[in-house]
C-alpha positions as CSV (number, residue, x, y, z in Angstrom):
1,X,11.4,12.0,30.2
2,X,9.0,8.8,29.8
3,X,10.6,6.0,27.7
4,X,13.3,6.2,25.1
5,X,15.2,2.9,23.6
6,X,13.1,-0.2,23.9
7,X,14.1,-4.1,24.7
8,X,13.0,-4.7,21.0
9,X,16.1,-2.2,19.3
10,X,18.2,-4.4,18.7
11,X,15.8,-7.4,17.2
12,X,14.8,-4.5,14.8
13,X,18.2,-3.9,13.8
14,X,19.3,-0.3,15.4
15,X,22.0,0.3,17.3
16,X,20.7,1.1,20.7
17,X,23.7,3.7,21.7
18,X,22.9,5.8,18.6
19,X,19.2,5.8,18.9
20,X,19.4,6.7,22.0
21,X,21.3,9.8,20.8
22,X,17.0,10.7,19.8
23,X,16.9,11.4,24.1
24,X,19.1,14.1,23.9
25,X,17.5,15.9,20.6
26,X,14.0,15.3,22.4
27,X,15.1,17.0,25.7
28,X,17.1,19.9,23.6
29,X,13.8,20.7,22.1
30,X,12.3,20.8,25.3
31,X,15.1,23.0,27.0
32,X,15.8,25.4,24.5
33,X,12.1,26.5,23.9
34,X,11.9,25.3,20.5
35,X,8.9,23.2,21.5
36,X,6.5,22.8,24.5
37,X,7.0,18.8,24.4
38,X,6.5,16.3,22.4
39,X,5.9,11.9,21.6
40,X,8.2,10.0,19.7
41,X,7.2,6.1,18.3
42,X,9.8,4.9,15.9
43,X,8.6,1.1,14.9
44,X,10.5,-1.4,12.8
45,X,10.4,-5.2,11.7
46,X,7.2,-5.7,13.5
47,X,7.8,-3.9,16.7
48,X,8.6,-0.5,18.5
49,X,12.1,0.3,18.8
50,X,12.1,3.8,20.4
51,X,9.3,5.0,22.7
52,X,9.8,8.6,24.3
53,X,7.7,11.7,25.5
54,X,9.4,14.5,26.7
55,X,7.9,18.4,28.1
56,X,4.5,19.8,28.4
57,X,1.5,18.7,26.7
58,X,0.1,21.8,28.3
59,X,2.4,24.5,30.0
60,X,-0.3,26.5,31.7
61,X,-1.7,23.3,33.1
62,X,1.4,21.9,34.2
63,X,0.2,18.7,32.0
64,X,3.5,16.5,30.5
65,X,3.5,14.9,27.3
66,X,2.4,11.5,27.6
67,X,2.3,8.2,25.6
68,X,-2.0,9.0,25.4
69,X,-1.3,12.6,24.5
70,X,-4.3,13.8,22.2
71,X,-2.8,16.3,19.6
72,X,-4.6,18.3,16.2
73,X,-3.2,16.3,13.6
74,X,-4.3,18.7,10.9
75,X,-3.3,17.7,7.4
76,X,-1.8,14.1,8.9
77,X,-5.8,13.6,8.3
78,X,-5.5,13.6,4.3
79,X,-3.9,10.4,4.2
80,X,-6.9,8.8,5.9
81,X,-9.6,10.7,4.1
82,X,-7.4,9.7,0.8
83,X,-7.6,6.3,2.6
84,X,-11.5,6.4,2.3
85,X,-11.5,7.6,-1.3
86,X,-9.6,4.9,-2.4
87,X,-12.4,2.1,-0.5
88,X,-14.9,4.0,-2.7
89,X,-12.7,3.8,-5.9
90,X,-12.1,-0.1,-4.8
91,X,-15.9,-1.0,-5.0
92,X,-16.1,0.7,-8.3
93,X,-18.2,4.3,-7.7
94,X,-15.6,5.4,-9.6
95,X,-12.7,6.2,-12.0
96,X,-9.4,8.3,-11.1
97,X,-10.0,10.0,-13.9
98,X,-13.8,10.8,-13.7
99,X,-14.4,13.9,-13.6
100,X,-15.5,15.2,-9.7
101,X,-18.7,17.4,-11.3
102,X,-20.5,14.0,-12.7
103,X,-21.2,14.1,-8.5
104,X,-20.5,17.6,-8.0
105,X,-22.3,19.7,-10.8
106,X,-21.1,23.3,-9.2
107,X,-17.3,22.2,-10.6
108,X,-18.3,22.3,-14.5
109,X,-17.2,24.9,-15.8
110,X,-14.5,26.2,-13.8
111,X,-12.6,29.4,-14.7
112,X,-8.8,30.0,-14.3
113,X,-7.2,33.1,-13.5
114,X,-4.6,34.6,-15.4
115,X,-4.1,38.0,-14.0
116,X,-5.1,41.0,-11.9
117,X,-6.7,41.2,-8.2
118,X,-8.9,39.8,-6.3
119,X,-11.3,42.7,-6.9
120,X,-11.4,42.4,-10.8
121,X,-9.4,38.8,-11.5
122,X,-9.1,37.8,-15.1
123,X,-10.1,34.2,-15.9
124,X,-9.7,31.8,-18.6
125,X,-12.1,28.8,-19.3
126,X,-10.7,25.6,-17.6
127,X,-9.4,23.4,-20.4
128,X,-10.7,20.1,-18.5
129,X,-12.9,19.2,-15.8
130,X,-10.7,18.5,-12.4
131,X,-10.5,14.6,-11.6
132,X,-10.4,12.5,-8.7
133,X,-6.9,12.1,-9.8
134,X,-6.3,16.1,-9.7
135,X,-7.9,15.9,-5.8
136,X,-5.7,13.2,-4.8
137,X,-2.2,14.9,-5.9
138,X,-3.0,18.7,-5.5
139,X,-2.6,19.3,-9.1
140,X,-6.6,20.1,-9.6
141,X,-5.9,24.1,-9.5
142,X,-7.6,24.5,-6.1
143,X,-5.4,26.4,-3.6
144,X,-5.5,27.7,0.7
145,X,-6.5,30.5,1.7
146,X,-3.8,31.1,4.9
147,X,-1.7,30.8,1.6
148,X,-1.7,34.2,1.3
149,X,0.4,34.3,-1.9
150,X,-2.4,35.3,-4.9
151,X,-5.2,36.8,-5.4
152,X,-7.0,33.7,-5.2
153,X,-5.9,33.4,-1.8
154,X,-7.2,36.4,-0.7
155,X,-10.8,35.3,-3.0
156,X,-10.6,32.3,-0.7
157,X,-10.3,34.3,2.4
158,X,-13.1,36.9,1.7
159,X,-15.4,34.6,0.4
160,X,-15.3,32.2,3.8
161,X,-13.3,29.2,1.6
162,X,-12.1,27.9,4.7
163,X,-12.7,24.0,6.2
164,X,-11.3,25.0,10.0
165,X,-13.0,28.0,11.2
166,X,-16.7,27.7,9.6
167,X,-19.7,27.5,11.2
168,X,-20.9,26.3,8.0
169,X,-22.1,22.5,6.5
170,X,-19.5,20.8,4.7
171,X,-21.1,20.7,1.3
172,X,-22.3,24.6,1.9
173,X,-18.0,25.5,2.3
174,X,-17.2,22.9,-1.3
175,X,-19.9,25.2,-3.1
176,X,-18.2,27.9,-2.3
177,X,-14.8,26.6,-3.3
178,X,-16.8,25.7,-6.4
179,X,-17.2,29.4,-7.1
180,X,-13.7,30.6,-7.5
181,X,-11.3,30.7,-9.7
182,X,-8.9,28.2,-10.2
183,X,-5.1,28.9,-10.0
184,X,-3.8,26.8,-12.7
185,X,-5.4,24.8,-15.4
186,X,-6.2,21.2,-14.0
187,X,-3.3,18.6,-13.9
188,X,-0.6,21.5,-14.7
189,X,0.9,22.1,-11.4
190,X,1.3,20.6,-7.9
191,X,-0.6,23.3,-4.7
192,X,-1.1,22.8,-2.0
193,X,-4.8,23.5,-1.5
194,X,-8.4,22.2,0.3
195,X,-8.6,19.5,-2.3
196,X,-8.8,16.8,0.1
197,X,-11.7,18.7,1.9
198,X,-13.3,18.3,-1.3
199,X,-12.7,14.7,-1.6
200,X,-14.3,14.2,2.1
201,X,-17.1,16.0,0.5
202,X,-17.2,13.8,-2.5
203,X,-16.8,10.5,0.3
204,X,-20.6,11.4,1.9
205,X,-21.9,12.3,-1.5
206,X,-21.1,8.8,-3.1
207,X,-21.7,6.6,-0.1
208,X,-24.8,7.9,0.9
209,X,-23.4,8.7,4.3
210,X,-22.2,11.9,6.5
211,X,-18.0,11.8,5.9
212,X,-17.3,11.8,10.0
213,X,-19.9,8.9,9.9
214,X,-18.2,7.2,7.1
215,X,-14.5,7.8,8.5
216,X,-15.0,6.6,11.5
217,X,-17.3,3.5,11.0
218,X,-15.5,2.2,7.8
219,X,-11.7,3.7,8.5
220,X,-10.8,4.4,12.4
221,X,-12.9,2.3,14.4
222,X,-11.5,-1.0,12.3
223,X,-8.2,0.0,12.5
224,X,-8.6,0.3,16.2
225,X,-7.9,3.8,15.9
226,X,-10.1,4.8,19.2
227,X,-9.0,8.3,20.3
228,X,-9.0,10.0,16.6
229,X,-12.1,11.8,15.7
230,X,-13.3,15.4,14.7
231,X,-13.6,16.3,18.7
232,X,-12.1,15.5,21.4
233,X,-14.7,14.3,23.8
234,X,-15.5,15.7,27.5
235,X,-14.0,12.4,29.5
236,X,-10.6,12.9,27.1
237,X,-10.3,16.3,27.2
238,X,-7.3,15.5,30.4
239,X,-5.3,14.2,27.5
240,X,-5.7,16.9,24.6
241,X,-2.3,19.1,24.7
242,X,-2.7,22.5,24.4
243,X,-1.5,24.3,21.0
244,X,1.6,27.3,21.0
245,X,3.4,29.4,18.7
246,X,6.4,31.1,18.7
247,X,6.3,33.9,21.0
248,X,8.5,37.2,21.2
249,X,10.9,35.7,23.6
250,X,11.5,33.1,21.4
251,X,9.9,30.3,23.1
252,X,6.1,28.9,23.2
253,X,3.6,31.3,23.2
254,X,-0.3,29.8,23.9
255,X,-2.3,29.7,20.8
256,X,-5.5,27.3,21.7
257,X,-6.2,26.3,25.1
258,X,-7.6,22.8,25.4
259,X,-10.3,23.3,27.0
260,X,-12.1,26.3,24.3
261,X,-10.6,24.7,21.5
262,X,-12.9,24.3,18.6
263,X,-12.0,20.5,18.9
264,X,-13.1,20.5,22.5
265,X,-16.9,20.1,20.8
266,X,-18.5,18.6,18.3
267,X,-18.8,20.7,15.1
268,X,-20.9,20.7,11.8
269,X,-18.1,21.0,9.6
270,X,-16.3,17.5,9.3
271,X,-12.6,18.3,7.4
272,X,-11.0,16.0,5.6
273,X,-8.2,18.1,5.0
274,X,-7.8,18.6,8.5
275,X,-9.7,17.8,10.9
276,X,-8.9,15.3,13.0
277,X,-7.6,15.3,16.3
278,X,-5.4,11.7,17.8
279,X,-2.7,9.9,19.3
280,X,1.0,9.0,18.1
281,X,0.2,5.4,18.9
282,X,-3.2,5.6,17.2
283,X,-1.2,7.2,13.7
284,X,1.3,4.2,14.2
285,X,-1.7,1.8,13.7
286,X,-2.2,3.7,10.1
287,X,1.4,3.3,9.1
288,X,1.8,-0.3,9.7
289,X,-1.7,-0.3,7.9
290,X,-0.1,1.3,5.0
291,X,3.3,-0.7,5.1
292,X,1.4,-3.9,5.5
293,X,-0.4,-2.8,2.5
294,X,-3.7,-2.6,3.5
295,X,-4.2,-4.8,6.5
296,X,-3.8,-4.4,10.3
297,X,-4.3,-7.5,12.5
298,X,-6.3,-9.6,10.4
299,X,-8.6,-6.4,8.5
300,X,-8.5,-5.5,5.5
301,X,-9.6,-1.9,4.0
302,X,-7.8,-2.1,1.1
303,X,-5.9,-4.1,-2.2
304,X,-2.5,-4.4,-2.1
305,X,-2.3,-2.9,-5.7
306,X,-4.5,0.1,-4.7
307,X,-2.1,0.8,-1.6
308,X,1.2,0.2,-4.1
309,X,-0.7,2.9,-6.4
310,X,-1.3,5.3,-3.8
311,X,2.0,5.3,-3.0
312,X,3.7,5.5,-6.7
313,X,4.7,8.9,-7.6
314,X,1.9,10.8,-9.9
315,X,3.8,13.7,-10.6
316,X,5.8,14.7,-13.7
317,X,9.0,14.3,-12.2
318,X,8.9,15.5,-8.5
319,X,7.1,18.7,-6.8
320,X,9.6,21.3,-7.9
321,X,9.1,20.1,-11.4
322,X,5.0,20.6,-10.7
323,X,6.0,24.4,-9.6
324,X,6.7,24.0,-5.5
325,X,9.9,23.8,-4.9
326,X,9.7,23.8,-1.0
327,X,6.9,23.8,1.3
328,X,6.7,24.1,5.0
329,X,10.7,23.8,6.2
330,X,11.5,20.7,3.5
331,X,12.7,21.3,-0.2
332,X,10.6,19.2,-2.3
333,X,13.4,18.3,-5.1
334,X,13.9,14.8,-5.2
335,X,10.0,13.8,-3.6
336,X,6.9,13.2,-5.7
337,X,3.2,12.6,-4.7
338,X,1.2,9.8,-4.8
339,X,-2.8,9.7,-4.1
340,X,-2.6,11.4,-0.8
341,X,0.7,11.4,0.5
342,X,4.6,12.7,-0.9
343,X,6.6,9.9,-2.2
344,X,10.4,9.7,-2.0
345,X,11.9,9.6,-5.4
346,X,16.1,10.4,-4.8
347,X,16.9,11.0,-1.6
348,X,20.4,12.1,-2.8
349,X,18.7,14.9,-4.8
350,X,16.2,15.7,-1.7
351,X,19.9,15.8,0.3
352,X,18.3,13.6,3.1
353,X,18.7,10.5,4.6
354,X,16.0,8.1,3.6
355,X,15.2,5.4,0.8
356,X,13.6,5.5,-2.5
357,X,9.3,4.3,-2.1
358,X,9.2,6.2,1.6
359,X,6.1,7.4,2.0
360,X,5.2,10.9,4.3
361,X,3.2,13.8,5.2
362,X,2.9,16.6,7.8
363,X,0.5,18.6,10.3
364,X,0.2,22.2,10.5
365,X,1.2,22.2,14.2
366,X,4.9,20.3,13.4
367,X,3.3,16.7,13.6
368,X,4.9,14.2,11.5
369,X,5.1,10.7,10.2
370,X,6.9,8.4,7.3
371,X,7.0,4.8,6.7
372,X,9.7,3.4,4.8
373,X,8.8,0.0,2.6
374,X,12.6,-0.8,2.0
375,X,13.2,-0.7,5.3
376,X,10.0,-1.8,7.0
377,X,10.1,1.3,9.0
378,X,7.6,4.0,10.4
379,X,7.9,7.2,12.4
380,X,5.3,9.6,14.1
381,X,6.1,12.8,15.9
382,X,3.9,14.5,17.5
383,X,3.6,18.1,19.1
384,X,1.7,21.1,19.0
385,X,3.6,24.1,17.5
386,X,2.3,25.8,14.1
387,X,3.5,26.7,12.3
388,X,5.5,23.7,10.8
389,X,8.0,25.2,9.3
390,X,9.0,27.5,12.4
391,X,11.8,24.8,12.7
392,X,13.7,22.0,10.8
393,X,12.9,19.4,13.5
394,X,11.4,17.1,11.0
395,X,14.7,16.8,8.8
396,X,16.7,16.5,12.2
397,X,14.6,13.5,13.1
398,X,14.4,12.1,9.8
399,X,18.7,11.9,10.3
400,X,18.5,10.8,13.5
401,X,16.6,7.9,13.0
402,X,18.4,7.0,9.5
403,X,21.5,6.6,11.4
404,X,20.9,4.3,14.3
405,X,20.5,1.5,11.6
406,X,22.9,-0.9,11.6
407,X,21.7,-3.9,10.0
């Protein structure tokens, strides 16, 4: 195992003997097969308080995890797309509650469905355009297709609605979102759904400039973010982990080899819903961007009001009131969303250790983070097992680290 409790625990105000209790859940996870390895950074009051990577990056390979491990992030990339949104939004392109088709005109006119199958659906006219504001909170009626759970799932899987696998442009996958039917009337109900794809979309269309291009000059690159991108590049392709699942026996089975990964090359399609590949150190440089409140060693992306509003609950009440009651392996009663991220509103009523304001969002492949204004705290976990919810290792961590304060 490489690290664990750092000099600067107790400055930050943990207890190093219970947060070093994080060395034996790491190596359990290791031991018992639930995952292949995995990084830990837990940072707090300015510095990094618990530094560990335990197992394999790559089992085949014989690769540990390291500190410079390259992992998919997945849908940890919404935050940053939502990041690039809200510049746009900031230099006044737009309103929250403009609606998307003034710059995408293959969005008017949407039709909801209200009944049958994907052969012969039966729609309703859309009472309202979809906003930015719909985009940003999943409430804009647009769904997944890996959903599997309606009919307009399975629309999404026939018709090739699908941001990861396609061979095809960007803007050529968002007109074919464009041309199915909703699943619930705008701003009615929280889903999950390729809505920040869209907004990655809507990114290149108002600025004029390809959305990797845009994400990477104007986000990543100033926040020193160096080794997250849309590909992993030839001379880091040592570092990316391979990806696993859960196999018969119980333990991790390969899914994507590093080295024919799709992210092992450069690709036409740019998602901003989940595309990126990175490290945990790199995602670390995001949070104390965000807790900072738009600023990371002397650059500035954002206002502090537009970061405080990103991370304000939207909802009407919290997700289970918007229709998802759980998601993944966590219940979503007691935790709203803001523009891009879930927001913590009772922790008491989410039964989980954590404070009111906390901010947080997931990967498809068990990746993690939270940052936690109250307590000027932020997590990252990163590993390589989809899909998320095959274990509750996010809620175990989430209690783990909650407990080793002491201050």
């Amino acid at each position: 195992m490489q690290g664990g409790v750092t000099s600067e625990a107790t400055a930050t105000g943990f207890a190093p003997e219970r947060l070093a209790r994080l060395d034996g859940w790491m190596r359990r996870q290791v031991e018992s097969g639930r995952l292949p390895g995995l990084n830990l950074l837990i940072w707090r009051r300015g510095a990094v308080a618990y530094r560990a990577a335990h197992g394999m990056a790559d089992i085949e390979a014989g690769r540990s995890y390291a500190d410079d491990t390259i992992v998919r992030i997945y849908s940890m990339t919404k935050p940053l797309t939502s990041v690039a949104v809200m510049m746009l939004y900031e230099e006044g392109r737009f309103q929250l509650d403009d609606p998307i088709a003034q710059f995408l005109p293959a969005f008017r006119n949407m039709r909801v469905y209200t009944g049958g199958s994907r052969v012969l659906p039966a729609t309703e006219p859309a009472q309202r355009d979809i906003t930015f504001r719909d985009l940003l909170t999943h409430t804009s009626g647009l769904t997944y297709g890996f959903m599997d759970a309606t009919p307009v799932d399975a629309l999404y899987r026939q018709n090739g609605v699908d941001f990861q696998t396609s061979d095809a442009t960007l803007a050529e996958v968002v007109e074919k979102a464009a041309a199915q039917p909703l699943l619930a009337q705008p701003g009615t109900a929280w889903n999950y759904s390729i809505a920040t794809d869209v907004l990655g979309h809507l990114v290149a269309v108002i600025s004029g400039q390809e959305f990797a291009d845009f994400l990477r000059t104007r986000v990543l690159q100033p926040l020193g973010m160096m080794d997250t991108d849309f590909h992993v590049p030839a001379e880091k392709l040592s570092r990316f982990a391979a990806c696993y699942q859960r196999g018969a026996d119980g333990r991790p089975a390969l899914l994507d080899a590093p080295a024919t990964s799709r992210f092992a090359a450069p690709r036409r399609i740019a998602s901003g819903g989940g595309g990126l590949v990175g490290t945990a150190a790199d995602y670390l440089r995001f949070c104390r961007f965000m807790l900072n409140r738009g600023e990371l060693d002397g650059v500035r992306l954002l206002g502090r009001k537009t970061v405080e509003l990103m991370t304000s609950n939207h909802l009407r009440g919290d997700m289970a009131d918007m229709g998802q009651a759980r998601f993944a392996e966590s219940t979503y009663v007691g935790i709203g969303f803001g523009l891009g991220v879930s927001v913590m509103l009772d922790p008491a009523k989410a039964q989980i250790l954590g404070s009111a304001g906390e901010f947080s969002w997931g990967g498809m492949a068990s990746t993690t983070f939270w940052c936690d204004p109250a307590e000027d705290l932020a997590a990252v976990l990163m590993t390589q097992l989809v899909p998320s919810s095959t274990y509750p290792i996010r809620r175990e961590l989430r209690v783990l680290a909650y407990q080793a304060i002491v201050d």
